[in-house]
N, C-alpha and C positions, 0 to 999 in steps of 0.2 A: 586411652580416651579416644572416641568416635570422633574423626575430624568430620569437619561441614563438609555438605553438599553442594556444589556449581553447576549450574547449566550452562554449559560450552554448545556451540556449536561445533559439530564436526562433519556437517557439507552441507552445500548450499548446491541450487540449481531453479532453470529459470525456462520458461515459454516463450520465446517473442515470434508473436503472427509472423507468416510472412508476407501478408498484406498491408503492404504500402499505403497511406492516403494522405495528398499532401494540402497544402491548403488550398488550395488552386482546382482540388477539386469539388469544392465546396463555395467557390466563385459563380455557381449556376443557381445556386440555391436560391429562394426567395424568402427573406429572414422577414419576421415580426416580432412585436413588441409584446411584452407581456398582456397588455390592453386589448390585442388582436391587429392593432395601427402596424399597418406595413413599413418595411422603414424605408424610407427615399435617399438611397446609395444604392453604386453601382456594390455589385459582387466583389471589384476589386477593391476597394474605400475596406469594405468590412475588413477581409482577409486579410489586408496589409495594417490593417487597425488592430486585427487581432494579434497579430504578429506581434507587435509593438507592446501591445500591454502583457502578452505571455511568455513569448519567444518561441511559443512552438511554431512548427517549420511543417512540421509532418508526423502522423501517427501509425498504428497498427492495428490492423481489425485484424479476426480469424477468418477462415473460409467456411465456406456457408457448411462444411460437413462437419463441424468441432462445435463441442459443447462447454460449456465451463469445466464441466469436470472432467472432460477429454483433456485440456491444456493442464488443466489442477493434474492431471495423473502423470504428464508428462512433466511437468515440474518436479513431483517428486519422485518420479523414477531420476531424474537427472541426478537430484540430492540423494538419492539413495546409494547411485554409484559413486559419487563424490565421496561420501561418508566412507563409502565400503565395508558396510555391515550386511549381516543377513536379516534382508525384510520380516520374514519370522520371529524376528528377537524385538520388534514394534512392539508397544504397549497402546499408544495411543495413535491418532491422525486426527488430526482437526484441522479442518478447511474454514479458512473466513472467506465470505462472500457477500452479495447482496439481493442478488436478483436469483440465483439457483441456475436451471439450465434452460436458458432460451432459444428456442430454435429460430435459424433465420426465416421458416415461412408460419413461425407460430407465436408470436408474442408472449402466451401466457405463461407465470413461471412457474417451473418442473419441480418440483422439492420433495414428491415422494420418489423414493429414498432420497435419504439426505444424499448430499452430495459426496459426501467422505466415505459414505458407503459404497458407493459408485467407483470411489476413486479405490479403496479396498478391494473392489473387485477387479478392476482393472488391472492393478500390479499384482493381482492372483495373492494376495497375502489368506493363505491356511487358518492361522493362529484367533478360532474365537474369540483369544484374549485381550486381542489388538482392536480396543474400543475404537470406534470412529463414530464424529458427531461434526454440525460445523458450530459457525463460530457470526452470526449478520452482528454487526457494530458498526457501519459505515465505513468510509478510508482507512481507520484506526484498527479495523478488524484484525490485520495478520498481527501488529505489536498487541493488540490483547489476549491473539490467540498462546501466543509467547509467552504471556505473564502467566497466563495459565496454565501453559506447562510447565514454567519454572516451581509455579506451587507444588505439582505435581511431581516435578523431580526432583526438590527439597525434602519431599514427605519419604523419601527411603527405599519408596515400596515399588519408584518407578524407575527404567534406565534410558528408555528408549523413544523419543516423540519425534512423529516427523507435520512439521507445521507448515500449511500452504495457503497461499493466498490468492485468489484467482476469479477474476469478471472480465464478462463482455458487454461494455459498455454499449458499443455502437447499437447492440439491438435495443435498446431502453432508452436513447438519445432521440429526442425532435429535429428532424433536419433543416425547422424551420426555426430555430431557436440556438443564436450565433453560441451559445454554452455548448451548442454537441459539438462543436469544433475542440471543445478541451478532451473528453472521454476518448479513449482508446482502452483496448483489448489485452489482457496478458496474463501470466502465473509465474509465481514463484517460490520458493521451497527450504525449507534449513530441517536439517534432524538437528535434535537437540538432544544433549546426555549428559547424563546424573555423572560428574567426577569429583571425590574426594578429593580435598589439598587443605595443606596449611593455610596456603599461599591464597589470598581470593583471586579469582578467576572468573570470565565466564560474567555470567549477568551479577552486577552487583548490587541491583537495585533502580525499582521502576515508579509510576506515580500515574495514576488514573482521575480524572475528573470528567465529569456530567454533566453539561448545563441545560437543562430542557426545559425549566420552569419556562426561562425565555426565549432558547433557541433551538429549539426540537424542530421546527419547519423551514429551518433556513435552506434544508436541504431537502425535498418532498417531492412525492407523483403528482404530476396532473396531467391534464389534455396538454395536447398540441398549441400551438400559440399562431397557428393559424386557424381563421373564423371558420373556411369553407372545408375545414379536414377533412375527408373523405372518409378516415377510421377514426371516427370521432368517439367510439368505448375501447378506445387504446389511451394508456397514461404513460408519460414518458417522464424522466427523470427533470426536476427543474430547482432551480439554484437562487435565492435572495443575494445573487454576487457581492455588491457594493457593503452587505450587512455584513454577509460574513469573513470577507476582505477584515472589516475593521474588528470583529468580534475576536479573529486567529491574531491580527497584532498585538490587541488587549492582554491578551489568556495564554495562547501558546509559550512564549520569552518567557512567560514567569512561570510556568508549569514544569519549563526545561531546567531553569536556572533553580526549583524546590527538588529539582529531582536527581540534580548534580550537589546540591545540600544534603541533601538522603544521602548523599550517597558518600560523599567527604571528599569530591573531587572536585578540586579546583578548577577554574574553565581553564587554565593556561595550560593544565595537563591532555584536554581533547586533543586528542591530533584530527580523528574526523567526524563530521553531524551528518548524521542522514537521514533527513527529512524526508516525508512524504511528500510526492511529485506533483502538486495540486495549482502551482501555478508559479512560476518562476519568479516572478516579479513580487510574488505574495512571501514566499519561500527569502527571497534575499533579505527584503524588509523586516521578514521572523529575526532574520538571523542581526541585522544590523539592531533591531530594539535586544535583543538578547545580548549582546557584547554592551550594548547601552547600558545595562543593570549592572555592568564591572564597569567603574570609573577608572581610566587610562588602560585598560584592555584593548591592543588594536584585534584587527579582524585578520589571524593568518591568512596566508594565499591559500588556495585550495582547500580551505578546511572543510565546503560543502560540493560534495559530488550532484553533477545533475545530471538527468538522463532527457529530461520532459522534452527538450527541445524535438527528438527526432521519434521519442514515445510517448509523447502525448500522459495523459493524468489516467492510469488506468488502475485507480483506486486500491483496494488489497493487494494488488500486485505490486507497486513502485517500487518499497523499500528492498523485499526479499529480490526484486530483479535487480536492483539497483545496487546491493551487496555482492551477490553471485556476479555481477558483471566485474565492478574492483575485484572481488578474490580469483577471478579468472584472466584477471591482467587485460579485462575489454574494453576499459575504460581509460582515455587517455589522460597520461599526468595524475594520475592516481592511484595508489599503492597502500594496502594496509600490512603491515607488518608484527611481528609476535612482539608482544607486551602492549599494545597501542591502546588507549582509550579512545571508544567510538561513543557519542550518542546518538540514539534513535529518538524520532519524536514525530507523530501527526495527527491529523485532526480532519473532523468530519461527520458527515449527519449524525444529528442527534442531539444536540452536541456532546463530540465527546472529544477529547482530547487525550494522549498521554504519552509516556516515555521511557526509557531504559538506558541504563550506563552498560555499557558493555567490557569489558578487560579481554582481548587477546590471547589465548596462552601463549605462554613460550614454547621454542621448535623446539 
């Protein structure tokens, strides 16, 4: 008898700029209202306002000569060597993104060729047979691109996927609009492969939801949010905050806690949640209404790794950086170890939301 199919990771790797920008440099800035109303605070009131409702500290942009799919390529070369396979043996690449490739003196975005094509070419991968496509689903992109592969490495026919996720935020952010102090810059990377076992392993089961009848624009382009803008047929990323704050406490806890049902894992068995890095304060709140849905469940220490503080929200990228850094031992007080249940879960334009249970294999 044909034993099942698991999609295991077997390596992860990751981008981070090496550009610095902490909040303080963002203390010059002259911020507006959505309305075009200036807002009457000094540079420091914001900053240290903002601090307090996010935590972040400080973020990472790229330097002006990197494209998205230059960091996407270097993410997965990282995970490539991690894995230690031959890139040749790829079946698939899929890149989630959202903006494609922006140049820092060209706003408009690049997307012929896709970007996975790009990134194909760049790791010199030979193999026609190694489809590459990407993947736009807002912050959620890399965990969809994942579910997609697991279909794909369920069905038999596939072994070999390497999944990446990677934006630059900073060029699509308003610098007069206090939200581009969240967006930061980065990629990250997992090959994923088809293994037979008894034993399940590997992803055990995910859960996707849409909400756009009512919340499609919470996350959307527009102008600048200053009246006098100079590049005034430039749209920059803008956020319904306060909406969609309450919309992820609503939706997210209960999409995680159907998908640990799907999956027949008890929460007391997670050892770690890795959430998508969207806002710290939002992120803990997920986590405290989710442990809420188990009556006398306390909240282990360390059960959520965070990175946001000193990387900022840089959308597709969070989770796969935010893995690669635990399995690289970069992250302090934090360790995932063979057999461990992980879940994954985030949310973002579109609305979409979703999640994955993950099982460890043993060493």
């Amino acid at each position: 008898m044909t034993k099942p199919t698991y999609s295991t990771i077997i390596g992860t790797g990751s981008y981070i700029p090496t550009r610095v920008v902490s909040n303080e440099d963002f203390a010059s800035h002259t911020f507006y209202e959505a309305n075009g109303t200036r807002i009457n605070k000094s540079g420091k009131e914001i900053v240290d306002k903002f601090l307090e409702i996010t935590t972040i500290a400080e973020r990472r942009y790229v330097t002006d000569d990197l494209l998205t799919s230059d960091i996407a390529a270097m993410a997965g070369e990282a995970a490539l060597e991690n894995a230690g396979i031959d890139r040749e043996l790829l079946d698939y690449i899929i890149v989630a993104h959202n903006f494609g490739d922006v140049a820092a003196n060209n706003k408009r975005t690049d997307l012929v060729p896709c970007l996975a094509a790009r990134v194909k070419q760049i790791l010199k991968i030979k193999n026609p047979f190694c489809v590459a496509y990407d993947l736009p689903f807002g912050c959620p992109g890399w965990l969809q691109a994942v579910i997609q592969a697991d279909y794909f490495l369920k069905s038999g026919d596939v072994k070999n996927i390497l999944v990446i996720g990677a934006d630059v935020l900073s060029r699509v952010s308003d610098p007069h609009d206090r939200d581009s102090m969240l967006y930061a810059d980065g990629a990250g990377a997992v090959v994923l492969q088809g293994i037979e076992s008894d034993t399940p392993l590997g992803i055990l089961g995910h859960i996707t939801r849409s909400d756009t009848y009512t919340h499609a624009s919470l996350l959307h382009m527009g102008k600048s949010y200053r009246p006098d803008d100079d590049e005034k047929s430039e749209i920059y990323l803008k956020m319904s905050g306060r909406k969609l704050y309450q919309y992820a406490l609503e939706t997210v806890p209960t999409a995680m806690k159907a998908c640990l049902e799907k999956c027949q894992v008890p929460i007391g068995d997670v050892k770690k949640i890795l959430i998508h890095q969207a806002n710290a304060k939002m992120d803990e709140a997920i986590l405290e209404r989710l442990y809420s849905l188990y009556e006398g469940q306390p909240i282990p220490d360390y059960i959520m790794p965070m990175s946001i503080s000193w990387l900022g929200n840089s959308s597709v990228a969070t989770l796969p950086t935010l893995l690669d850094l635990i399995l690289q031992h970069k992250l302090d007080e934090h360790r995932i170890n063979p057999g461990d249940l992980l879940l994954f879960a985030s949310v973002g334009a579109g609305m979409h939301i979703n999640a994955f249970v993950y099982k460890m294999p043993n060493a």
